[in-house]
C-alpha positions in Angstrom: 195.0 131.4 43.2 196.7 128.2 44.3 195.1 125.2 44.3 196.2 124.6 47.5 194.1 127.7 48.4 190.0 127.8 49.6 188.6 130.6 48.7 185.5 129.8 51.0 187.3 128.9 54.0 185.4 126.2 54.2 186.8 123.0 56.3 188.3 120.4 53.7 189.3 116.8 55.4 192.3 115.5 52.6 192.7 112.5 54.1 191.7 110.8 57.5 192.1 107.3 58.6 193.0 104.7 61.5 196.9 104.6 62.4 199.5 103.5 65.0 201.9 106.1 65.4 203.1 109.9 63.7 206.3 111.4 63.5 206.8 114.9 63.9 210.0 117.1 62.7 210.3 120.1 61.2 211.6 120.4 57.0 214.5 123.1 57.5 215.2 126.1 59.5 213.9 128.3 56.5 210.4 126.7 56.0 208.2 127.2 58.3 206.3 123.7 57.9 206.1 120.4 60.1 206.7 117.5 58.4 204.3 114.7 59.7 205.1 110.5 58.6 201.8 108.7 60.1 203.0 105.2 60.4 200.6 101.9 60.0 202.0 98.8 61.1 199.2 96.7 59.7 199.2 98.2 56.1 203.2 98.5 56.4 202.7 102.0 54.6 203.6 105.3 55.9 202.2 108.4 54.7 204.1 111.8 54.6 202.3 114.9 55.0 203.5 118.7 55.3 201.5 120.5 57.4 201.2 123.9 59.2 200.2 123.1 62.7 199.5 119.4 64.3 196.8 118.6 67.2 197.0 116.1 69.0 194.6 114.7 72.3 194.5 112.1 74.6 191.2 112.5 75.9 188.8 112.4 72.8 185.8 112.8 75.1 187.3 116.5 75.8 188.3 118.6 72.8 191.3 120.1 74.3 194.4 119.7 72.0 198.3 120.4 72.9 199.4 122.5 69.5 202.4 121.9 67.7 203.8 124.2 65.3 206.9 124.9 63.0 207.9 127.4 65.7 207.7 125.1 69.2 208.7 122.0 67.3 212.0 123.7 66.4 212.9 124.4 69.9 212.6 120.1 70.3 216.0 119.4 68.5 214.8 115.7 68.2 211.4 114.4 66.1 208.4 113.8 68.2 207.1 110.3 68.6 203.2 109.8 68.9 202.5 106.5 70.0 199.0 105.0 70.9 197.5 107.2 68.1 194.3 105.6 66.6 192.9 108.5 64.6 194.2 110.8 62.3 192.6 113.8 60.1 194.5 115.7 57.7 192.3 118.7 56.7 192.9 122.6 55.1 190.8 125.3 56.5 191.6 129.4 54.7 194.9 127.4 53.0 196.3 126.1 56.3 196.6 122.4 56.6 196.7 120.6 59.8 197.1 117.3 61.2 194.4 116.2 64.5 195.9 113.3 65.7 193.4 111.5 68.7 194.4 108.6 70.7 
């Protein structure tokens, strides 16, 4: 077993924090993984994460989330530019990691 695996499938939360803006792109045509950079201008650090799916929602009152994925971010030959993000979670539920991004 990886440790990258959960055996449990229990929710894990990696890393979680306050930020200002995420870049989304994908690696490569062969992996199948989005490749997140969650930018900070007041720290002037960026993180890089490789996830398998990202959420993100502009109403955090309502739990509805547009879904990005390795799949439709390909078809956007550009990266996507999050701006006005304020929270971000990076957590790992049966081995898949994903990225919730609220505004």
């Amino acid at each position: 077993m990886k440790l990258d695996q959960d055996p449990t499938g229990e929710l894990r939360v990696l890393d979680s924090g306050y930020t200002d803006q995420v870049l989304l792109d994908t690696i490569s045509q062969e992996v199948l993984r989005i490749k997140a950079t969650v930018c900070n201008s007041l720290q002037d650090l960026n993180k890089l994460y490789t996830v398998d799916r990202a959420l993100y929602t502009n109403t955090p009152g309502l739990p509805l989330y547009m879904e990005f994925t390795p799949r439709s971010k390909q078809s956007i030959k550009t990266p996507l530019i999050i701006s006005e993000v304020k929270l971000y979670t990076v957590e790992r539920v049966w081995g898949m990691r994903t990225l919730r991004i609220t505004r």
